[in-house]
N, C-alpha and C positions, 0 to 999 in steps of 0.2 A: 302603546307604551310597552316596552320592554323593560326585562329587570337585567343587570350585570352585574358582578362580583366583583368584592377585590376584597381578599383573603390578606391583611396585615397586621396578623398576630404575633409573627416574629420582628417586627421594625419596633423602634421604639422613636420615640420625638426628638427632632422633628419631622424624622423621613413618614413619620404616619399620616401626612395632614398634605406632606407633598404629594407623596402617591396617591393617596385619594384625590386634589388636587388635578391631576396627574389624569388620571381615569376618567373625573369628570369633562375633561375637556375633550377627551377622545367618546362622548356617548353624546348622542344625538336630543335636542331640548325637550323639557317632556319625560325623558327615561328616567328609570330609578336605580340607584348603585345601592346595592346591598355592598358595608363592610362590614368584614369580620375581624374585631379589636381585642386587647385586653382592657381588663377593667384598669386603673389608674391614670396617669396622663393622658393615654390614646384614649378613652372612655370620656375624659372631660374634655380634652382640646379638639378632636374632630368634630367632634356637632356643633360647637362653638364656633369654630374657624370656619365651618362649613355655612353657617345663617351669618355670618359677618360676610362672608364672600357674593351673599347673595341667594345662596341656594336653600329648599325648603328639607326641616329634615322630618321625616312623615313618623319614623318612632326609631324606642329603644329598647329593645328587647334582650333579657339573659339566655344566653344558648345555654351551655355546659361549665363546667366550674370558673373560671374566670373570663372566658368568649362572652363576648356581645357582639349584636348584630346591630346597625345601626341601616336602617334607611334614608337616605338622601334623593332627593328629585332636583333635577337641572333643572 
C-alpha cells in the first residue's frame, strides 16, 4: 500500500472534490491519497463526496492554521 498527495489548498469547490476525484482514479486499489484541504467547504465536501463515491476515508486530521489533511483509501 502506498500513500500519494494531492496538495488542494488553493482550489476552491467544486474543482476540490474533482481533483481529488481525479487522483484517485490514477492510484492503484488499495492506496491511500493523503489531501491537503482548507478547513470550510473543501473540509466538509471532500470526505463526503469521497464515501458517496465509494471510497473509505481512514481520518481527519488539523495540520497547521486552517490545512487539514484528510486520508482516503481507494
Amino acid at each position: 500500500m502506498a500513500v500519494h498527495t494531492l496538495d488542494i489548498t488553493k482550489e476552491h469547490c467544486p474543482m476540490t472534490f474533482v481533483k481529488t476525484k481525479l487522483k484517485l482514479a490514477q492510484i492503484p486499489e488499495g492506496d491511500v491519497l493523503e489531501v491537503l484541504l482548507t478547513e470550510g467547504e473543501p473540509l466538509n465536501n471532500v470526505p463526503r463526496s469521497a464515501t458517496e463515491q465509494g471510497y473509505k476515508v481512514l481520518s481527519i486530521d488539523h495540520v497547521e492554521g486552517n490545512v487539514h489533511k484528510v486520508l482516503i483509501q481507494k
